[in-house]
N, C-alpha and C positions, 0 to 999 in steps of 0.2 A: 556394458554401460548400465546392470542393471545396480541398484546402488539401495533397494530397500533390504534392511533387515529385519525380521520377525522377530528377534530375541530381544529386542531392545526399548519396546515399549512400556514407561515407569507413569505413574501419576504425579502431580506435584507432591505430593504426601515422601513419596520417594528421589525429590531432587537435591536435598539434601546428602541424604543416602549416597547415590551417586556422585556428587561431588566428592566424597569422601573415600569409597570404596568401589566405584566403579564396575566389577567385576562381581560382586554380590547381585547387582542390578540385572546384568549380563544371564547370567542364571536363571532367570523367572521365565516362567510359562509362559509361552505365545497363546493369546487367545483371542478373538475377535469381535468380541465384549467391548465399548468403549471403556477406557479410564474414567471417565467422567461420570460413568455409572454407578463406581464406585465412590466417587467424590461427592455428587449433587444431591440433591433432594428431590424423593423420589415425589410426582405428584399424582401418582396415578396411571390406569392401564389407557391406552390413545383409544375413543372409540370406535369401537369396533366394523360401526358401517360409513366410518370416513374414508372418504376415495385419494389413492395416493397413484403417484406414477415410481418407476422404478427404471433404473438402467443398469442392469445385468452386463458384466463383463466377463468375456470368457480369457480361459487360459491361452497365453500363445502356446502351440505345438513346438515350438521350438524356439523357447525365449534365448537361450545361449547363444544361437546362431545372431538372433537376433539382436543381443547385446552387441556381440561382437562388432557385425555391421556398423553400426550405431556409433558404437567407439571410433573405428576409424573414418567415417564420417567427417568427425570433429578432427583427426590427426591429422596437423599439415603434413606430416611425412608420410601418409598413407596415398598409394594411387588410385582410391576413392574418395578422397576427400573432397567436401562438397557435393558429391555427387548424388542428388539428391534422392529420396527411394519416391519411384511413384504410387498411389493408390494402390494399384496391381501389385507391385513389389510386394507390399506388405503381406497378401498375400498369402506368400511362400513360409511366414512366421505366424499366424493368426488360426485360429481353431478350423477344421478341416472341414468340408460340408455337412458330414454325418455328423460331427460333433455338433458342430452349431446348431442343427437340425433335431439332434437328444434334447437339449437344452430349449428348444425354442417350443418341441412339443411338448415340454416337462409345464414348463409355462402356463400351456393353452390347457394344458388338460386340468392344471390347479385351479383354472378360473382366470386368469389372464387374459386383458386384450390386448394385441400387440398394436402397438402405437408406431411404431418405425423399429428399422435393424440396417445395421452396417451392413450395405453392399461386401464388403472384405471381413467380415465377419469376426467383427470384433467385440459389438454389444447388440443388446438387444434393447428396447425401451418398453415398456409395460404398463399397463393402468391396471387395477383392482382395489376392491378394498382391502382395511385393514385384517380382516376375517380370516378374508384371503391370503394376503402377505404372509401373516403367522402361522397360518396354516403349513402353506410352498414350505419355509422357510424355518421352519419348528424350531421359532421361538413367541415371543410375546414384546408387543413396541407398550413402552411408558413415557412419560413424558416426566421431563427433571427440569429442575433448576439448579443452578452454580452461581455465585458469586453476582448477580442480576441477570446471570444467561440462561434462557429457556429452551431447550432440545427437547429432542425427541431421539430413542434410540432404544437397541433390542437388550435382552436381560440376559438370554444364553445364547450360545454361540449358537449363529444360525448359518444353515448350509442348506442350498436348496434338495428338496426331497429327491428319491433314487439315484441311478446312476448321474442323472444330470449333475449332480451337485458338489462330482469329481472334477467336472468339467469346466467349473463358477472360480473366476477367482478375485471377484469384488461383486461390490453389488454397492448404488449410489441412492438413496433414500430408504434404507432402514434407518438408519441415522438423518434426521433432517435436523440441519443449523439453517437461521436465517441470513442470508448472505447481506455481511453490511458495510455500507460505503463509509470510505476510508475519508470524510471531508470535518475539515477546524474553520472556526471562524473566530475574528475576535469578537469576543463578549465586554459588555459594559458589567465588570466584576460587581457592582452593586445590585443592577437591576438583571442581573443574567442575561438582558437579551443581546441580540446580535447588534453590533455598533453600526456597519454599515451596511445601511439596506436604504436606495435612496429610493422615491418611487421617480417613474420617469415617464412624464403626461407630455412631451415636446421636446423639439429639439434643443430648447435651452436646456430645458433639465438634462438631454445626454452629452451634451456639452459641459456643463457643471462638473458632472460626474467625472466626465473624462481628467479637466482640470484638478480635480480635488485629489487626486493620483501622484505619489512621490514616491521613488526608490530611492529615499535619503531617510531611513528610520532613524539614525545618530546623526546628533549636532554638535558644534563644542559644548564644551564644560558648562555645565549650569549650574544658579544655586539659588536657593530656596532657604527661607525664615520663618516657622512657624510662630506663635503663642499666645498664651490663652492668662498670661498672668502669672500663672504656676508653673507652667512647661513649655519648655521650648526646643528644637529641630532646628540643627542647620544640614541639609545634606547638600553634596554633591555629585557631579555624576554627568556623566553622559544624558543627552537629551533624547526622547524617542520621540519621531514626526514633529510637524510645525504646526503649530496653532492647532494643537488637539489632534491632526490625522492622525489615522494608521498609513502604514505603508503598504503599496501594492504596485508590480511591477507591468507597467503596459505591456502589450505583444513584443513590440519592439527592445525594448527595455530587454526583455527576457530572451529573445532570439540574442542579441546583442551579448548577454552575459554567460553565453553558451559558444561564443564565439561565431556563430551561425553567419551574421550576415554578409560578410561578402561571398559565400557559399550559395546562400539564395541568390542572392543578385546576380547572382553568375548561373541562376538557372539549377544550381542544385538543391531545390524544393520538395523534394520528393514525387515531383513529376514522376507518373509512369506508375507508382505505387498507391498503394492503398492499404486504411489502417484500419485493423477492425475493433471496435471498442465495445464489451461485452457489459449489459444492461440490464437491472430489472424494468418491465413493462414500457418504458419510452414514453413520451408526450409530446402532445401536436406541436407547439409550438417551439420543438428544437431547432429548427431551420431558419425560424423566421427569429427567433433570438440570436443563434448564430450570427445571421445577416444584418441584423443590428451592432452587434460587436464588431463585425466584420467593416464597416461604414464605419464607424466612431474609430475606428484604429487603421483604416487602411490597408485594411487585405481584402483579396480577392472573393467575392461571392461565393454562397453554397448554392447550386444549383441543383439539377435532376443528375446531370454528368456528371458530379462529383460530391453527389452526399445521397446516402440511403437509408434506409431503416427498412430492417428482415425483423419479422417475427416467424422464428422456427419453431413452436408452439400455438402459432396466430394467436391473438392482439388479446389484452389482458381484457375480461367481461368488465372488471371495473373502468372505464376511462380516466378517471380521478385516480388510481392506484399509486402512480409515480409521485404526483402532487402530498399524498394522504403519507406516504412513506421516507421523502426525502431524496427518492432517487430522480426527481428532476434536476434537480441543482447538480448531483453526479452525471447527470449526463448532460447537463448547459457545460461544466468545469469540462469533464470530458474532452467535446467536439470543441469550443473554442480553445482550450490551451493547446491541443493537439493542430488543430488549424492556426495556430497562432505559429508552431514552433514550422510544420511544414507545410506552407501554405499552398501547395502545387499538390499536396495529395489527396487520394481521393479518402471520403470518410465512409463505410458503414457503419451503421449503429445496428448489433443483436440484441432485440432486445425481447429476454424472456417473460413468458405470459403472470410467472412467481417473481419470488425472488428468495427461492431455497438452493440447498447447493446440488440438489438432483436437476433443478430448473438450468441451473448455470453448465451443468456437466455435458446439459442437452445441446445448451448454446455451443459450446468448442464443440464437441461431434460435429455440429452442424458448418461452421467454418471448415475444419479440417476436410470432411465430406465436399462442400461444394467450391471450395478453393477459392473461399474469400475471401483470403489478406495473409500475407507470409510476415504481418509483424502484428499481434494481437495484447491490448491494454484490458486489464481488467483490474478495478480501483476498489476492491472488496474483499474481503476473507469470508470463510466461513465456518469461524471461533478456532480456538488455540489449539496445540498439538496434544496440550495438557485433558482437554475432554473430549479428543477424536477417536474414531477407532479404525484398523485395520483395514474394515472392507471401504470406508470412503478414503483414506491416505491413497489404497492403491487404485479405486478406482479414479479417481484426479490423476496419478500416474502414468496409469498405464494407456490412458488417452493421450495426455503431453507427448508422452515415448514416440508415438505413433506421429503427431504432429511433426515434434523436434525432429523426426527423419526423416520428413518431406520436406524439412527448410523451412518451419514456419519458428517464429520467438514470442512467444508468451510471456508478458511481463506482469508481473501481479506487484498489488502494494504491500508496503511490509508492514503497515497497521500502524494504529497513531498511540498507541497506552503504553510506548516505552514495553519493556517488563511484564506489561500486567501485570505489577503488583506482586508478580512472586519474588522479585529480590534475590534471584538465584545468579550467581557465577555463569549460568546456562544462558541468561534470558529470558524469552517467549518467542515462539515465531507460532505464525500463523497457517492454516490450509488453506488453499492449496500454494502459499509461497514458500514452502519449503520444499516443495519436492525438489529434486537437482534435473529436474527438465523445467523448472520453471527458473526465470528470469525474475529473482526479487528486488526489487526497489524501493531504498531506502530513502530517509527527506536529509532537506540544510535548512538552514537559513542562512537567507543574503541579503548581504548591507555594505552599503557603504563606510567607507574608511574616511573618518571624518580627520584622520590626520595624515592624509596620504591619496594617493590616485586610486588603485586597485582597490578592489571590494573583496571583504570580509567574507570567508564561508566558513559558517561552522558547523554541526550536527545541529541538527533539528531537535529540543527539547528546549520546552519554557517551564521555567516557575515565575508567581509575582505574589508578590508580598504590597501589603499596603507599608508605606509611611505616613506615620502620623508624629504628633508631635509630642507623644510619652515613646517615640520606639517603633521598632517596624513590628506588624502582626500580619495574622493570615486570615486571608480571606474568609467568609463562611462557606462560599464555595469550593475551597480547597485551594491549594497552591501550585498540585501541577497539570500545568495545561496543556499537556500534550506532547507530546514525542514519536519517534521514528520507532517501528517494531522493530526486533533483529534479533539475535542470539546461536543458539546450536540446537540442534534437531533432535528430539529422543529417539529418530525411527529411521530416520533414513543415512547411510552408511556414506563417507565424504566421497564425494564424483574424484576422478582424479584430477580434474584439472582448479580443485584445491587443495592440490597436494601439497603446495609449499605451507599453509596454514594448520595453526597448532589441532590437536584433539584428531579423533578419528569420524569423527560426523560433521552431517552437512550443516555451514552455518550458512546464513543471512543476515544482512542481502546482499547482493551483488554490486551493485550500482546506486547509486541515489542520483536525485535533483530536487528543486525550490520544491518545500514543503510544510514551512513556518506558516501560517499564518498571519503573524506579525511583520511578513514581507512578503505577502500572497498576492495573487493574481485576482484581477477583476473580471465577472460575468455581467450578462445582459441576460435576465430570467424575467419572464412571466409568470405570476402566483394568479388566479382566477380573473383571469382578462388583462388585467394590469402589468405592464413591466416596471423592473425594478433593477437598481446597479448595484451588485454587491461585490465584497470581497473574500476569497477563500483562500486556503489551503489544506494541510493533511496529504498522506503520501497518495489521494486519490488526483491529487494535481501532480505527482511527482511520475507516476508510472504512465499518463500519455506524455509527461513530458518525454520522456524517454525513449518511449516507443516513434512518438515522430522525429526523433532523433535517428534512431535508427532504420525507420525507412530512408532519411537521406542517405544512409552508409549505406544504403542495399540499394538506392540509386547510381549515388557514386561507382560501387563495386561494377553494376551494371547486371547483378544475380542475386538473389537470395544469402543472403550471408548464415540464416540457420538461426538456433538459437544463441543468443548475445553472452549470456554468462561466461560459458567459455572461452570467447573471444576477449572479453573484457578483463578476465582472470590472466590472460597471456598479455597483455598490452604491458611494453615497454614504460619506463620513468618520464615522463613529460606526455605520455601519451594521452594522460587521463589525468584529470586536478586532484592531489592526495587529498582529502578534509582531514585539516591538523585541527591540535587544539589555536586558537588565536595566540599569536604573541606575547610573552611576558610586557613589553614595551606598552601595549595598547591599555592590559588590565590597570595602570594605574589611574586609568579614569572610572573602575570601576565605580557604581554606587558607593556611594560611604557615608558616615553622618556623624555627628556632635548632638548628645541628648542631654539637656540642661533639665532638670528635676528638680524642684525648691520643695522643702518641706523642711517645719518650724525654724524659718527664716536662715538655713544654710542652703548649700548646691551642691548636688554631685553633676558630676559630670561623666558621663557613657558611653565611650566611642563605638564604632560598628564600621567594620570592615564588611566589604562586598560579600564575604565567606560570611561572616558573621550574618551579617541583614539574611540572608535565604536561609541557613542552616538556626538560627539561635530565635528568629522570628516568633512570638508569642501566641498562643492560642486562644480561645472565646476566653479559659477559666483562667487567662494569663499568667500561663504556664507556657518556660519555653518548650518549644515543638524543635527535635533537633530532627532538622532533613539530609541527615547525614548517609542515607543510603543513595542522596543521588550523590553519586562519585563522580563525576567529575570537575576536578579542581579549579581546571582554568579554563574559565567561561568569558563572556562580555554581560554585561547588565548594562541598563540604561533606565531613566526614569521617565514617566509616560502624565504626564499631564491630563487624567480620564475624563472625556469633554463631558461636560455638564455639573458637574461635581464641585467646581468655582474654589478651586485650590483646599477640600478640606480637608484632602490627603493627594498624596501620588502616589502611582504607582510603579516597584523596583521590579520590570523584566527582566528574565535572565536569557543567554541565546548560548545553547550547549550543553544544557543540565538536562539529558535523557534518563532518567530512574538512575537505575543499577548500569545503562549500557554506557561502554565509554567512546569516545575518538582517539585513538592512538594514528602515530604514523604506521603507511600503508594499509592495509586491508583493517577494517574495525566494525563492530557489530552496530555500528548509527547507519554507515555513509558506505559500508561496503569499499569496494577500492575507489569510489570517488566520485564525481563529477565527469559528463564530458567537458571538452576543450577543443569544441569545435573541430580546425581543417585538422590539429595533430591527430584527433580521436578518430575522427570519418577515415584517415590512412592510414592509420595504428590497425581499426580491425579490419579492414580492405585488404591492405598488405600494399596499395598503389601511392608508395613514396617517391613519386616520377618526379616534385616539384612542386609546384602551388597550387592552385587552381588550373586545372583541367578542364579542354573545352568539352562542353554539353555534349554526350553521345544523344 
């Protein structure tokens, strides 16, 4: 099962290329330089008495043996399947005493403190400075930027000094990316800022909040009359929210649309389990916000028995850290969507002292190490595969490896920028959700069916366009707001159990859930004393959705089910919700419009089809802007009424327009192979098709 390949790592400059000729790509030198280094703008050498930690990863002694295991593992027709390796197991695959011991003394003797090491002798962790680093490691750290992303990473190939350095086979902070949460919100396209953020000084105001809550973003057909004299707008269209909302789906609402509830109510909550949700630096008042959302929606308290916070680094020096950075809102979204979906389980929150991807590498060690949770949420990447390099690919790897064989699932989000922007046949996928020991999770969005019962899901990608009354234009802000990451992998070779899917490398993601914005989930956060009701999304809502999903299937099962990819890859037709494109039937309530233009006393007149309004859309120098690279053709739109703005335009949503990535039927690079579907999905990957609900073991 090991599935990385060295030959295969290209820069964007080369994705073209590949597209094209494949096997020219294939040919190029493995070297352990990021690509990125080649791409970005160099800023300079990191200085040199900045203090860095490091997590050295040693070679297994006998990775094949170790694949192999591994493999059958996951083979239902193997007579180890499931059978999970314990800590010790590993063991018998992992660097031998004396080796770990070359490597650990190479270390001390460059100038190294050892910070912690794997019992089973897998990494080691290390603080020194930079001086140092370059030294051990004989190269030189600079720092770049790309495209607005700022790294840090080495210039030549660095391999730790003597024998040790045979022995190294990753190393996680020569390369530092900022690890960043994966959360959308809707914006007031005019004034940029966030739409809903209410403050909440009383019980009336959390009541307000709670009330001001619809999972009905379309309404019927509406229509709208602009004019000014000279120019007039009539459009039509789908309605988005009532009276100005946005749409956000309560706990229930969302247990519900997952088919969950009669599964809790019958006690399958995830009783018994526990989920671990991986974090930069945590803040005090997770708990007591929790237990505010917890009260306003009717689930059960976070207490001491069933909500934690570890810091495996101890606690960030800054206490503002989480606040100053945004990752308190990733971890309010976190623990209450997570506690939303399985309200019986328990929560850890890890929450690291950084929030770099050496900081986060330390956090999983530490889970896997103390056996805190066999189903782990992490709602971050740390930047594309396009400016990664080698030693942190494998070092994320080959920790996962080790997890995924003691039965734990790691689910990472699959990142909200669509494509990033490269517009490639490929995609983007992100570190570390591409490895194929990680679990990636893709978003939707979901709506209701304004001419029908069932609710709409489609790929998670918005665009919106202003209408006004000369024509639809684009925003100053830009038009797309966000989408589900996904694509195919420059580096890692396809697992087999996506065998049936085209190309020969790993794509993402695997899975998806709710991750629109535009029909996101409501929190209860505190910003410096004050709480406040807002609403999110982004696939950092999507990946605990899922993960507490999956601890009830590892309830149900009554064992550790392992990691979910492969399970979900195997699941039978009904067993999981395909994300198609919506219906021909639905789109003819697309957006559309009639544009009356008078000039020296004649009229034209300018019709705009839904295709038309998001692709032909005009720009500041009123020039059309064609958005003809997001492919997908058959989307839903709806027109949004932007509260405050007193009709001097609307605005045209679209739900399904991801960049470059498309929704096809079965497996697709938004939505992965789907959705779950509740009881069919929890006995799909169980295997326990006895009948309905099953009583509580």
């Amino acid at each position: 099962m090991r599935y990385r390949n060295l030959h295969v790592r290209v820069s964007v400059a080369a994705l073209a290329l590949f597209a094209l000729c494949p096997l020219s790509v294939l040919s190029l030198t493995p070297r352990n330089v990021p690509d990125g280094v080649r791409l970005a703008v160099d800023k300079g050498r990191v200085d040199p008495i900045q203090e860095v930690n490091l997590t050295v990863v040693l070679k297994m002694q006998n990775r094949a043996a170790f694949d192999k295991v591994l493999e059958e593992l996951y083979d239902p027709a193997s007579p180890i399947f499931h059978q999970w390796l314990t800590a010790e197991d590993t063991e018998k695959y992992t660097a031998t005493p004396q080796q770990f011991l070359t490597v650990k003394n190479e270390l001390v003797q460059q100038g190294f403190t050892v910070l912690s090491e794997d019992p089973h002798r897998l990494w080691i962790r290390v603080h020194g400075a930079v001086a140092t680093v370059e030294k051990a490691f004989q190269t030189e750290l600079h720092n770049f930027s790309y495209n607005g992303v700022d790294f840090q990473a080495h210039i030549r190939d660095a391999q730790l000094a003597g024998p040790a350095g045979d022995i190294v086979d990753a190393v996680c902070g020569l390369e530092r990316h900022t690890s960043k949460p994966h959360l959308k919100y809707v914006v007031n396209p005019v004034t940029g800022k966030q739409l809903v953020k209410k403050p909440i000084s009383s019980k009336k105001d959390l009541t307000a909040f709670a009330g001001s809550l619809t999972d009905a973003p379309l309404t019927v057909s509406a229509t709208e009359l602009w004019g000014d004299g000279y120019d007039a707008a009539y459009y039509t269209g789908l309605q988005y929210g009532a009276n100005g909302k946005t749409a956000a789906f309560t706990p229930l609402q969302l247990r519900a649309h997952y088919g969950l509830t009669s599964l809790v109510s019958s006690g399958y909550d995830g009783t018994g389990q526990t989920i671990a949700l991986v974090e930069g630096y945590g803040y005090p008042e997770a708990e007591a916000d929790a237990n505010e959302a917890a009260t306003l929606f009717g689930l059960p308290a976070l207490t001491s028995t069933n909500f934690k916070v570890v810091y495996p680094q101890g606690a960030p020096i800054n206490p503002n850290a989480a606040a100053d950075t945004g990752w308190d809102t990733e971890i309010a979204l976190d623990i209450q969507s997570a506690h939303s979906i399985a309200p019986g389980a328990k929560i850890v929150v890890v929450a690291s002292a950084g929030q770099d991807n050496e900081d986060q590498i330390d956090s999983l060690n530490y889970i896997i190490n103390n056996k805190i949770a066999k189903t782990v949420s992490s709602s971050w990447e740390n930047d594309g595969e396009y400016i990664s390099g080698k030693l942190e690919e494998e070092a994320f790897s080959d920790v996962l490896a080790i997890g995924v064989a003691q039965g734990i699932s790691f689910q990472f989000s699959s990142g909200d920028g669509g494509d990033d922007g490269l517009g490639t046949p490929m995609g983007s996928v992100e570190v570390p959700a591409n490895s194929p020991y990680a679990t990636a999770v893709g978003g939707t969005s979901v709506l209701n069916n304004p001419y029908g019962t069932n609710q709409i899901v489609t790929g998670w990608g918005n665009l919106y366009v202003y209408l006004y009354d000369n024509g639809p234009d684009i925003p100053w802000g830009g038009y797309f707001n966000g989408g589900a990451g996904g694509g195919q992998s420059l580096y890692y070779a396809k697992p087999t159990w996506q065998k049936s899917l085209p190309g020969t490398w790993r794509m993402v993601p695997d899975v998806s859930a709710l991750a629109d914005p535009y029909t996101g989930f409501p929190i209860i956060i505190t910003y410096t004393g004050k709480q406040y009701g807002e609403v999110y999304g982004g696939t950092s809502l999507a990946s605990p959705i899922f993960t507490a999903t999956w601890a009830i299937a590892d309830q149900y099962k009554g064992a550790a089910l392992g990691q979910a990819a492969p399970a979900v890859a195997a699941l039978a037709s009904g067993d999981i919700t395909d994300v198609v494109p919506p219906p021909s039937s639905i789109n003819k309530y697309d957006v559309s419009g009639l544009i009356y233009t008078y000039s020296g006393g004649g009229c034209c007149i300018t019709p705009y089809t839904a295709a038309q309004i998001f692709t032909k859309a005009e720009d500041y120098n009123n020039e059309p802007e064609d958005l003809s690279l997001y492919s997908q053709t058959q989307f839903l739109s709806a027109m949004w009424d932007v509260p405050g703005e007193n009709n001097r335009f609307y605005l045209a949503v679209s739900f399904g327009t991801d960049s470059s990535l498309t929704v096809t039927d079965g497996w697709d690079n938004v939505t992965g192979w789907g959705e779950p579907n509740g009881l069919p999905f929890i006995q799909g990957v169980t295997g326990r098709k006895t009948g309905a609900l099953l009583e509580k073991k």
